[in-house]
N, C-alpha and C positions, 0 to 999 in steps of 0.2 A: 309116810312116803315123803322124800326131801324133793326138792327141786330138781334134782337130776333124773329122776325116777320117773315124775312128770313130765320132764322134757322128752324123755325116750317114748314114751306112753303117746305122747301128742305125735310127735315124729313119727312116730310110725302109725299112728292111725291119720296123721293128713297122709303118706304117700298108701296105703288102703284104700282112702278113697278119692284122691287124685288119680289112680287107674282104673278105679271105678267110674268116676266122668271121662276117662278118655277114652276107656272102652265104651262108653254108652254111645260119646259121640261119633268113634270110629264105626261103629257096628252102623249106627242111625245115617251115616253115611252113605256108607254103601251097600246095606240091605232093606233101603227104605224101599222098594218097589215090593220085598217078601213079607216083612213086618205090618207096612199099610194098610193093605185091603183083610189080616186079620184081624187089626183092630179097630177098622173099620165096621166092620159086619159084630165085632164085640159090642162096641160100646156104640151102635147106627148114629155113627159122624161123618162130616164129610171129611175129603179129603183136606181141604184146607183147614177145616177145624183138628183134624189129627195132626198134620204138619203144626198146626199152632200149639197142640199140647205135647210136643215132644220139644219144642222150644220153652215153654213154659217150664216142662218136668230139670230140665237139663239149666236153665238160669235159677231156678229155685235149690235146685241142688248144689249149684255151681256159688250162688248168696252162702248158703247153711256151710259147707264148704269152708267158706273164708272166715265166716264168724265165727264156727266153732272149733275147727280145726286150725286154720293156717294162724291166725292172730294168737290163739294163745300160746300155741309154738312158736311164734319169731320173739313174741313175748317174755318167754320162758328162756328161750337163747339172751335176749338180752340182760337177762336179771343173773346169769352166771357167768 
């Protein structure tokens, strides 16, 4: 597999899951009053503790994200 092969490979799994974080944040948006109180009652959190793990789930994602996807794709663009 040459470097170009990897570049496409990277390239299209960061924009995979760059609409992946954007749907997660779009949806968390504006369906947080549907999604809350069921995982609320899932996982007996409060409200503020769910609010703080839908930030958490989404900056964690949002780190793995740039480290393994976006960095070695601009990476990769740059070495061709």
């Amino acid at each position: 597999m040459g470097i170009a092969e990897l570049t496409a490979f990277f390239g299209w799994m960061t924009v995979i899951n760059l609409s992946i974080i954007a749907f997660t944040g779009i949806f968390l948006v504006f369906f947080i009053n549907v999604v809350s109180p069921i995982h609320q009652k899932m996982f007996e959190l409060s409200d503020v503790e769910i609010k703080k793990a839908y930030f958490k789930y989404l900056a964690n994602y949002k780190m793995l994200f740039i480290t393994f996807n976006l960095v070695p794709y601009i990476a990769l663009k740059f070495m061709l």
